[in-house]
Backbone as CSV, one residue per row, in Angstrom:
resi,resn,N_x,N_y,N_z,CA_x,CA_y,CA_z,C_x,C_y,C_z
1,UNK,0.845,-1.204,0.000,0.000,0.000,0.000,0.881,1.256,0.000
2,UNK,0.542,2.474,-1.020,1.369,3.476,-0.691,0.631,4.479,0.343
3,UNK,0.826,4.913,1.322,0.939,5.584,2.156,0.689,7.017,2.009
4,UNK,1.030,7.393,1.090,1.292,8.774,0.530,0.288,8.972,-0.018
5,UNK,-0.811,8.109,-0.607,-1.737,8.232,-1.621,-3.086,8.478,-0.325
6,UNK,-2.835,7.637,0.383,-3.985,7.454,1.787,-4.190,8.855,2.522
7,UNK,-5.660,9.110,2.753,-6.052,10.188,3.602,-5.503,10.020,4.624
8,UNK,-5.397,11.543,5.301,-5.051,11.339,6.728,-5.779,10.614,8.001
9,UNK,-7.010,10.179,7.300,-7.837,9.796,8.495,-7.406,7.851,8.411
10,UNK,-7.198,7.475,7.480,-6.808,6.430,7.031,-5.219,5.899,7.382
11,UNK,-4.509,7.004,7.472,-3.144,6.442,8.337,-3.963,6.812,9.854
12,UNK,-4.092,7.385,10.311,-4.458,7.282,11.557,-4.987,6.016,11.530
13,UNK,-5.727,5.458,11.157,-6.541,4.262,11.463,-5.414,3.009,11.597
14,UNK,-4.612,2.952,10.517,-3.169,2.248,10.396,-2.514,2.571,11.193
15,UNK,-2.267,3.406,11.824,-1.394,3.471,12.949,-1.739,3.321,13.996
16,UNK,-3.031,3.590,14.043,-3.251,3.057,15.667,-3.918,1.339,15.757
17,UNK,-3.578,0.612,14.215,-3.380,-0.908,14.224,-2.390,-1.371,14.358
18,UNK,-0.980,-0.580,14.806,0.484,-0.785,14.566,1.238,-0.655,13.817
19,UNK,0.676,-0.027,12.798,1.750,0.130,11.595,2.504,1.953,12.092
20,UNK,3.450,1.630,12.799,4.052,2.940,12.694,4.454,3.798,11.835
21,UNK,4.802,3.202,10.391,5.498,3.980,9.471,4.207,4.988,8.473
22,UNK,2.898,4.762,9.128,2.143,5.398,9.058,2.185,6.818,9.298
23,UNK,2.015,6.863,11.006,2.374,8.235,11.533,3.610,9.218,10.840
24,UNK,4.672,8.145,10.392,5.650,9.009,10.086,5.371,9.577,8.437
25,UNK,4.811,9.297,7.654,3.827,9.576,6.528,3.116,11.220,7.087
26,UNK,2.529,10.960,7.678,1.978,12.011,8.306,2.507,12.722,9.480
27,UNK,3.193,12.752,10.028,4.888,13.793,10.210,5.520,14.448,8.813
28,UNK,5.542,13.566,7.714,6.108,14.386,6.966,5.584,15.325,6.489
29,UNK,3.788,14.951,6.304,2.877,15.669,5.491,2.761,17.066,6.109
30,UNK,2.895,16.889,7.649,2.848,18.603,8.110,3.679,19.010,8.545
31,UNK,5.309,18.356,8.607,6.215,18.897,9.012,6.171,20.912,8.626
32,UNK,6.054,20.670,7.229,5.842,22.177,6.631,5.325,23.445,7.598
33,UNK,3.918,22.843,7.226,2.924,23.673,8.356,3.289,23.717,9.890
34,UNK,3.721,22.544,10.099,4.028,22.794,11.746,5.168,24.447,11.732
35,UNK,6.129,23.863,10.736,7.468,24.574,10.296,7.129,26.664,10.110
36,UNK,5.659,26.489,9.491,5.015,27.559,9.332,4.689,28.416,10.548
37,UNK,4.039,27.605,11.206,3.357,27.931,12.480,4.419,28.568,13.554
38,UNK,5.310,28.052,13.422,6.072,27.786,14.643,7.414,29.740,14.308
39,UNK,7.408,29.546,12.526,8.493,30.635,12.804,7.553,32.000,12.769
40,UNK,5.905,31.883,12.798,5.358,32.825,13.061,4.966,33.794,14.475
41,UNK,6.187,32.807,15.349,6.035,33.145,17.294,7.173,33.221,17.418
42,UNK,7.274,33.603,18.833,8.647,33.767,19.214,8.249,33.217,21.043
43,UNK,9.718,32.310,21.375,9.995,31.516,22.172,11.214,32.291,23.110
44,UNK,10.697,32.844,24.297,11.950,33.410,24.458,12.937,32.252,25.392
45,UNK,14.207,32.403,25.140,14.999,31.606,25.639,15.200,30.590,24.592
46,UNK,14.477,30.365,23.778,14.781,28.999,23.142,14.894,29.749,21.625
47,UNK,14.331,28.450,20.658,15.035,28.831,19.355,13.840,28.396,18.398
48,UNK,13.951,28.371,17.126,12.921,27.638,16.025,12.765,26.417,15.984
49,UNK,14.023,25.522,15.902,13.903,24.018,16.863,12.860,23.440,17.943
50,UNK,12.726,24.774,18.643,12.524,23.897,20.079,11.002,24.316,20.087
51,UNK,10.486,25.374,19.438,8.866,25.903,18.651,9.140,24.471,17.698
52,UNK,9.809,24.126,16.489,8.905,22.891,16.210,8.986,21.755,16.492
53,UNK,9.946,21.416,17.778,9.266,20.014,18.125,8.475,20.393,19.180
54,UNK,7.865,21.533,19.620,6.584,21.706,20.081,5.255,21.417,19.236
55,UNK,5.739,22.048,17.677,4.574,21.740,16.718,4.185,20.528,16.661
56,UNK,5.209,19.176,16.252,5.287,18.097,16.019,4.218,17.257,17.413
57,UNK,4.722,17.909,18.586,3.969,17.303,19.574,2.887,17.821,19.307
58,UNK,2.321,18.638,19.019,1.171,19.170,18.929,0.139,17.997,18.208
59,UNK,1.049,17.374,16.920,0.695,17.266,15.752,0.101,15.668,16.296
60,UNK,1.415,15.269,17.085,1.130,13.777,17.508,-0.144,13.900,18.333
61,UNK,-0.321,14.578,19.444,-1.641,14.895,20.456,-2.643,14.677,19.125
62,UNK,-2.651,15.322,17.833,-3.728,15.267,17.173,-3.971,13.675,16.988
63,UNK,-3.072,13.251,16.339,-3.099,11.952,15.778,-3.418,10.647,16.918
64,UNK,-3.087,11.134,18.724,-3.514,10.198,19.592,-5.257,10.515,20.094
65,UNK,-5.750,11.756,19.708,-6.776,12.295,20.379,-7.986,12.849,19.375
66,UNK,-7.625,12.108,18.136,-8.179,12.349,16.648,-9.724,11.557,17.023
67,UNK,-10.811,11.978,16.685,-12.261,11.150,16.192,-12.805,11.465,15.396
68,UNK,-12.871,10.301,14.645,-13.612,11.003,13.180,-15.150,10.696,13.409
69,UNK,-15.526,10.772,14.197,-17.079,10.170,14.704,-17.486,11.964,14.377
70,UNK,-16.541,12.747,15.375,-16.807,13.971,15.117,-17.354,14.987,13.614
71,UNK,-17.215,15.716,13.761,-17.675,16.484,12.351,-16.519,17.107,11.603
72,UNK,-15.137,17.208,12.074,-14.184,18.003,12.114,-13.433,17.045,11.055
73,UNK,-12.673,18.015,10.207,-11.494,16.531,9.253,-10.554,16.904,10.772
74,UNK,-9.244,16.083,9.682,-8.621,16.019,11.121,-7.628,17.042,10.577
75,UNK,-7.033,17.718,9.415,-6.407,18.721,8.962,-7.009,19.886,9.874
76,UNK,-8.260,20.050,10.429,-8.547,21.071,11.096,-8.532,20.996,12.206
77,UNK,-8.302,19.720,12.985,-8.163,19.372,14.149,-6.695,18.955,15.014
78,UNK,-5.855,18.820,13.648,-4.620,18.962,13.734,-4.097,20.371,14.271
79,UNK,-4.579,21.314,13.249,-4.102,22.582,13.422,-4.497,23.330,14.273
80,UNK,-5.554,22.875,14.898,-5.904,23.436,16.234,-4.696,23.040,17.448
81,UNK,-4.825,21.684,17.115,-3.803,21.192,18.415,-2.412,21.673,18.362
82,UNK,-1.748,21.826,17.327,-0.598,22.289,17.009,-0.359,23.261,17.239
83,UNK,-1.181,24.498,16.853,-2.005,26.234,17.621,-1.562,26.271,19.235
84,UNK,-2.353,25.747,19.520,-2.542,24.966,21.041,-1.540,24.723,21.723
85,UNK,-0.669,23.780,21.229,0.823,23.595,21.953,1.834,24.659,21.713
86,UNK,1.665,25.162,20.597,3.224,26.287,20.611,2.503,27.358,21.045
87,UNK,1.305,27.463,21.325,0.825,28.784,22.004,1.079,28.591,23.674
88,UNK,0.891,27.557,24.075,1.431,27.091,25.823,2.397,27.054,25.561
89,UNK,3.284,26.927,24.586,5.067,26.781,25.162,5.368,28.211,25.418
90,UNK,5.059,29.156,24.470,5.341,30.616,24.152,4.606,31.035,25.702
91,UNK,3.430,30.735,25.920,3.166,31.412,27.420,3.738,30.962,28.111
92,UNK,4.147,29.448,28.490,4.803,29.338,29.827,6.078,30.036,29.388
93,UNK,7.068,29.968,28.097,7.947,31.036,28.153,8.482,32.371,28.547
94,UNK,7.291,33.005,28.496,7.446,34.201,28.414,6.944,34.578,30.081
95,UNK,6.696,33.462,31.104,5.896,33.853,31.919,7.085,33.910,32.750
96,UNK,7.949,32.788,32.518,9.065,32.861,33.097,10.066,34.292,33.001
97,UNK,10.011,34.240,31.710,11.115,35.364,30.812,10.637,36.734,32.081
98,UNK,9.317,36.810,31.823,9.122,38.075,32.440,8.731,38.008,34.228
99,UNK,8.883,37.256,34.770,8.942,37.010,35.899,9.927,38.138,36.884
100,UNK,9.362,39.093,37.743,9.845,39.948,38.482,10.723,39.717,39.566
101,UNK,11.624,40.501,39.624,12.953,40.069,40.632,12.291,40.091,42.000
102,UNK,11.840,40.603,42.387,11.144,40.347,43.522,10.919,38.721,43.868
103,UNK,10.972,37.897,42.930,10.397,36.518,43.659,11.441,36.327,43.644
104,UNK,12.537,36.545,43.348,13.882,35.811,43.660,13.823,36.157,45.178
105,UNK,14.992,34.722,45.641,15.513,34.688,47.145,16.554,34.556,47.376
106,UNK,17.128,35.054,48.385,18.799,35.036,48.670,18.861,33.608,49.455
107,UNK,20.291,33.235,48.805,20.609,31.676,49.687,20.839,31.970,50.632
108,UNK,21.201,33.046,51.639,21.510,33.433,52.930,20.143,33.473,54.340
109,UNK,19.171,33.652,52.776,17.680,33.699,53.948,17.052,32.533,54.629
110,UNK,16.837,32.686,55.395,16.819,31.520,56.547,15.893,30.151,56.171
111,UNK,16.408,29.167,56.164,15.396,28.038,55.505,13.856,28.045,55.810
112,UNK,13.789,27.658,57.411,12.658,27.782,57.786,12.015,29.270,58.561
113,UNK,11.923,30.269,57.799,11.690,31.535,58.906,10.549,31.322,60.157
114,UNK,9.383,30.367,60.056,8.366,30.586,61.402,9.140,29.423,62.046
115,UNK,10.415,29.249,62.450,10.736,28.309,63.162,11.920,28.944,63.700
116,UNK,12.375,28.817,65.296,13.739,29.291,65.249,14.722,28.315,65.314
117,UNK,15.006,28.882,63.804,16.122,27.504,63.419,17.414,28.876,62.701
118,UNK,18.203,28.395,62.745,19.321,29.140,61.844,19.708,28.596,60.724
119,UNK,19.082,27.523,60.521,19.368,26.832,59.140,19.036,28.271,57.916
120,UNK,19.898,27.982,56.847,20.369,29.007,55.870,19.820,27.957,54.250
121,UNK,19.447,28.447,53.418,18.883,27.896,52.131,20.238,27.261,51.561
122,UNK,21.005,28.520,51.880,22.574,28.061,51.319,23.117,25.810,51.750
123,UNK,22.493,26.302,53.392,23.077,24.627,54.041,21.706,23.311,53.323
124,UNK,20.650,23.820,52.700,20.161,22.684,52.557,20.355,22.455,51.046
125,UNK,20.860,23.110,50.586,20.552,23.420,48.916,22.372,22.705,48.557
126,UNK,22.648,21.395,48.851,23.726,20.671,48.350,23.856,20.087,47.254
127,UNK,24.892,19.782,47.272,25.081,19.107,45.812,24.198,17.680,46.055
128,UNK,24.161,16.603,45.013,23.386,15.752,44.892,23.883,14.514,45.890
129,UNK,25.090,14.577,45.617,26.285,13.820,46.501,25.996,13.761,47.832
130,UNK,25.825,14.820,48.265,25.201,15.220,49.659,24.221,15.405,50.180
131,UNK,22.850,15.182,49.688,21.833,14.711,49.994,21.646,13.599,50.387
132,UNK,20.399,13.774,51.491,19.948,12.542,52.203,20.090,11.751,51.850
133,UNK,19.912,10.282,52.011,19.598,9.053,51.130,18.448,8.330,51.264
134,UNK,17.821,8.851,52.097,16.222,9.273,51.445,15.774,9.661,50.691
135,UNK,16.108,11.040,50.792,15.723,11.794,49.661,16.432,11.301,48.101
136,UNK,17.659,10.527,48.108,18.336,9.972,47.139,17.156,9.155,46.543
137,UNK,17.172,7.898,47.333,16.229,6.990,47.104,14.315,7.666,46.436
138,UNK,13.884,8.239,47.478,12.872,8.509,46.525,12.805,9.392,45.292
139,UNK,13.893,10.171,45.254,13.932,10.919,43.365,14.298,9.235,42.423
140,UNK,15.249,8.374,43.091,15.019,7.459,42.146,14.327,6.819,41.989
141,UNK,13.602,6.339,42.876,11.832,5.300,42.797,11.289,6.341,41.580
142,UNK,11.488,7.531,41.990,10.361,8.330,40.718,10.989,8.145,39.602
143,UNK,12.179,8.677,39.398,12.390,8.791,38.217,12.451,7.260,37.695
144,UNK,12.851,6.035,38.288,12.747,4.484,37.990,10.773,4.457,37.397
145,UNK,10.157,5.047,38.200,8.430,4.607,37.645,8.299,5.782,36.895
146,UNK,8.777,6.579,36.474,8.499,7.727,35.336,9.821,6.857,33.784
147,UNK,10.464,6.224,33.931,11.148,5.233,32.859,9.828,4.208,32.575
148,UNK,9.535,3.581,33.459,8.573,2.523,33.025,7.500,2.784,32.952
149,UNK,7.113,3.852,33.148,6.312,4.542,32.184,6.026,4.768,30.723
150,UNK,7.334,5.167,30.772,7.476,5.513,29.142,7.819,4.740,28.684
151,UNK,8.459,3.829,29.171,9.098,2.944,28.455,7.654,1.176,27.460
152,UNK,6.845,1.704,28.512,5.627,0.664,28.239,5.010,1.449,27.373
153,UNK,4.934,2.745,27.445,4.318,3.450,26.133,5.124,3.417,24.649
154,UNK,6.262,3.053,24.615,6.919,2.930,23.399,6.717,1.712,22.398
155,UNK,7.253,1.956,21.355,6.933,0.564,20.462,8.830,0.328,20.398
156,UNK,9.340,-1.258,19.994,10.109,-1.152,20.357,11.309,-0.925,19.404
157,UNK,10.992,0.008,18.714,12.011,0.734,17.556,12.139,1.677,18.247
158,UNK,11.066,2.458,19.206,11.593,3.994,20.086,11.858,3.374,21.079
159,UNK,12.012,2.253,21.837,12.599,1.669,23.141,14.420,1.782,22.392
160,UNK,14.525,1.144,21.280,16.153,0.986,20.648,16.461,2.740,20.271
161,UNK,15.620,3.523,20.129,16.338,4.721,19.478,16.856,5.129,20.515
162,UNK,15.932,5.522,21.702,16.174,6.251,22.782,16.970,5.371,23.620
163,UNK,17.468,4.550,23.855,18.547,3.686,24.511,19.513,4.187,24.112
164,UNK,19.791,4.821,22.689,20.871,4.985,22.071,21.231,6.322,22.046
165,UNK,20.081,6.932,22.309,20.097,8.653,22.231,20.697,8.871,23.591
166,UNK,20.212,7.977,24.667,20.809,8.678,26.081,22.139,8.193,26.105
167,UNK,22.708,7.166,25.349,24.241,6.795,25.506,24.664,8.198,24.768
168,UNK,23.814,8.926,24.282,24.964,10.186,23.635,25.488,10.041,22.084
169,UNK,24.567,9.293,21.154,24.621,9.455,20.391,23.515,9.959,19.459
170,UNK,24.545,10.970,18.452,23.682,11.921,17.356,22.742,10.978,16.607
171,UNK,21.596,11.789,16.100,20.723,11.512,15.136,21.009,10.115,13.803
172,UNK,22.601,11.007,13.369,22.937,10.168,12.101,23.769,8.590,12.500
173,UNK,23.930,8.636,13.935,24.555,7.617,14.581,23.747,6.391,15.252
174,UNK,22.915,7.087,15.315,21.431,6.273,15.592,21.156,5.384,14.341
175,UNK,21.176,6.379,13.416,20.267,5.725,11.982,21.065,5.042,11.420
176,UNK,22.478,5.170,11.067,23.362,4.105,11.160,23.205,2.868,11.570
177,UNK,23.506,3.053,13.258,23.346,1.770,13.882,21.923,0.725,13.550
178,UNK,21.180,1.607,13.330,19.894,1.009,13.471,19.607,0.444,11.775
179,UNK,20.344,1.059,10.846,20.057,0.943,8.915,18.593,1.460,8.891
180,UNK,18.798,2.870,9.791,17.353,3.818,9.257,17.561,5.016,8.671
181,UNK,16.956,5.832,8.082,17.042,7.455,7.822,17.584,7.841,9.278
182,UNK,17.997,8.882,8.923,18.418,10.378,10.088,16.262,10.668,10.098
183,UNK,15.399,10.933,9.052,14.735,11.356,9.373,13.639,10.146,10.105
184,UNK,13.734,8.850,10.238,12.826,8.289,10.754,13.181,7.903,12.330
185,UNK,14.687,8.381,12.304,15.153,8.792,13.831,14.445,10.258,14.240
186,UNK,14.643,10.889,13.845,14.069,12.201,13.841,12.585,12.511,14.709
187,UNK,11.664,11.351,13.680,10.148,11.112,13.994,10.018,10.618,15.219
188,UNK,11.052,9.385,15.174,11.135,8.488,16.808,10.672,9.623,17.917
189,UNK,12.791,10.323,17.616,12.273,11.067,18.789,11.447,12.018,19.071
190,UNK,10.642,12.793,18.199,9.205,13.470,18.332,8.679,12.824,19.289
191,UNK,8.161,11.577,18.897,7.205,10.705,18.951,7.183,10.690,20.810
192,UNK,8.578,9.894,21.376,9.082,9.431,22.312,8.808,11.371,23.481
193,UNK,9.418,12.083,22.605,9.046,13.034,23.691,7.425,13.523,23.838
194,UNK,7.162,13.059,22.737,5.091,13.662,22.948,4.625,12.719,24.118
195,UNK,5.664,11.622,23.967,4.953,10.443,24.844,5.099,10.830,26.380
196,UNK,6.214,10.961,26.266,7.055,11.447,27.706,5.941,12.544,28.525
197,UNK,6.066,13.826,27.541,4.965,14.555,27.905,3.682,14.765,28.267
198,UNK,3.190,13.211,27.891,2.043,13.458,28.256,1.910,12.133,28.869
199,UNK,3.005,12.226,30.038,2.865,10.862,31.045,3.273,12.424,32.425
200,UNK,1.953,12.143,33.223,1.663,13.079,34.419,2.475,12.635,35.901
């Protein structure tokens, strides 16, 4: 079957039977538009990159949260969602960006002030090394059930990409290893961070 010839509502349907190379059909089809969308805002702190793999997530949310029961194609329901996400990245951006010095705090100010303690922000605020091992232990229980998380949400071509991405290797080193495109690594990792993102 060519892929390319198929409506968008029709790879959706294929992809959410398992055929992944579906979705990436339709990654390519709006890479453009996402591409559009994205250099029409501005991200402060960040860059055009980081607006479109906001788009892309946008794009995937469409493609996991798509019904065609509805009245809507999904070209219009896409572009809503895509709207949608680089418009929350740009606000939480900018909320930060413009955030007043006033909420800043000095490390010198006292940890607990309604307590008389002399503890200082400076003495609890250690390196990682030096933290509890309590507190060690439960950031890793989380971050251990925030992996298997994601990791059960993946299919297992993005379980092998991203194994390979956190050893620290580039895009084209991936696709290599793997005898894929740079761009169907590319999609992976879209894919893998929409997933990530939208595990609470």
């Amino acid at each position: 079957m060519d892929f390319n010839k198929c409506s968008d509502e029709t790879l959706i349907d294929i992809y959410r039977k398992g055929d992944e190379a579906a979705i990436e059909v339709l990654f390519e089809r709006y890479k453009d538009i996402v591409r559009k969308k994205a250099k029409a805002m501005y991200l402060a702190g960040g860059d055009s990159d980081d607006l479109i793999q906001e788009g892309m997530i946008g794009l995937y949310k469409a493609v996991r949260d798509y019904d065609d029961t509805k009245e809507a194609a999904f070209k219009t329901f896409a572009s809503m969602c895509i709207n949608r996400q680089l418009i929350n990245a740009v606000t939480v951006s900018n909320r930060k960006k413009n955030m007043p010095l006033n909420t800043y705090v000095s490390f010198d100010m006292p940890a607990y002030p309604d307590e008389d303690n002399e503890t200082r922000l400076v003495d609890i605020l250690k390196p990682e090394s030096e933290q509890n091992p309590e507190k060690l232990f439960i950031d890793r229980e989380y971050s251990d059930s925030f992996k298997k998380k994601l990791f059960d949400r993946l299919s297992s071509f993005e379980k092998q990409v991203l194994q390979l991405y956190m050893e620290d290797n580039d895009y084209r080193q991936i696709a290599m290893l793997l005898g894929k495109t740079p761009k169907s690594i590319d999609n992976a990792i879209q894919r893998i961070r929409a997933k990530a993102n939208s595990i609470s």
